[in-house]
C-alpha angles and dihedrals in degrees: 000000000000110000114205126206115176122201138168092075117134146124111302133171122242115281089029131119145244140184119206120202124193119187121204132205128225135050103261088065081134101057088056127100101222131216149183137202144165142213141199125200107280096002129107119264110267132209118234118177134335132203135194129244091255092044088229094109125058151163149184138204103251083243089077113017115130083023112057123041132198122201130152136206117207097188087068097031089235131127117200135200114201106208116195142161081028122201129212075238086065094064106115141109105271125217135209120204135175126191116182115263107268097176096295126113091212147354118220095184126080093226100064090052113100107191125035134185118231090250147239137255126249125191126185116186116197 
C-alpha cells in the first residue's frame, strides 16, 4: 500500500511562490494517476490539479491554471506542485492523493482517489 507524505508548505506573501512536494512509498509510483487538493476550514475539499503515470497528461482546476503546475517525477517517487502568483484565496491544507492506473489518464474528483498524505499548510498573506 502507497504511503504519502506531502512538504514545502509555509507562510508566504501574496504574489509569492511554493512548491509543494509530495513523496510516495512502494515500487509501482509510476503506475499511479496523482493528484493534488486542497481545503479550507469549513470548505469542501477542492481539487486542484491532476497528472497522469507517464507525466505526459495534465490538468488543473480553472481556479489555478496559469498559476499552479503539477509535474512528477517517478525516478524520485515525488509529485510537485509548483504554486506561483499565489492568492490569500490560495490559503488551505493541501492534499495529495494517488489511485492505481485503471485505464484513465486523471481523476478530478476526491472519491476515486485510493491513498491520501496528511497535508500540508498553506498560508497566503495579503
Amino acid at each position: 500500500q502507497v504511503q504519502l507524505v506531502e512538504s514545502g508548505g509555509g507562510l508566504v506573501q501574496a504574489g509569492g511562490s511554493l512548491r509543494l512536494s509530495c513523496a510516495a512509498s512502494g515500487r509501482t509510483f509510476s503506475s499511479y494517476i496523482m493528484g493534488w487538493f486542497r481545503q479550507a476550514p469549513g470548505k469542501e475539499r477542492e481539487f486542484v490539479a491532476t497528472i497522469n503515470w507517464s507525466g505526459r497528461s495534465t490538468f488543473h482546476a480553472d481556479s489555478v491554471k496559469g498559476r499552479f503546475t503539477i509535474s512528477r517525477d517517478n525516478a524520485k517517487n515525488t509529485v510537485y506542485l509548483q504554486m506561483n502568483s499565489l492568492k490569500p484565496e490560495d490559503t488551505a491544507v493541501y492534499y495529495c492523493a494517488a489511485v492505481p492506473y485503471t485505464g484513465r489518464n486523471y481523476y478530478t474528483s476526491a472519491s476515486e482517489y485510493s491513498y491520501w498524505g496528511q497535508g500540508t499548510q498553506v498560508t497566503v498573506s495579503s
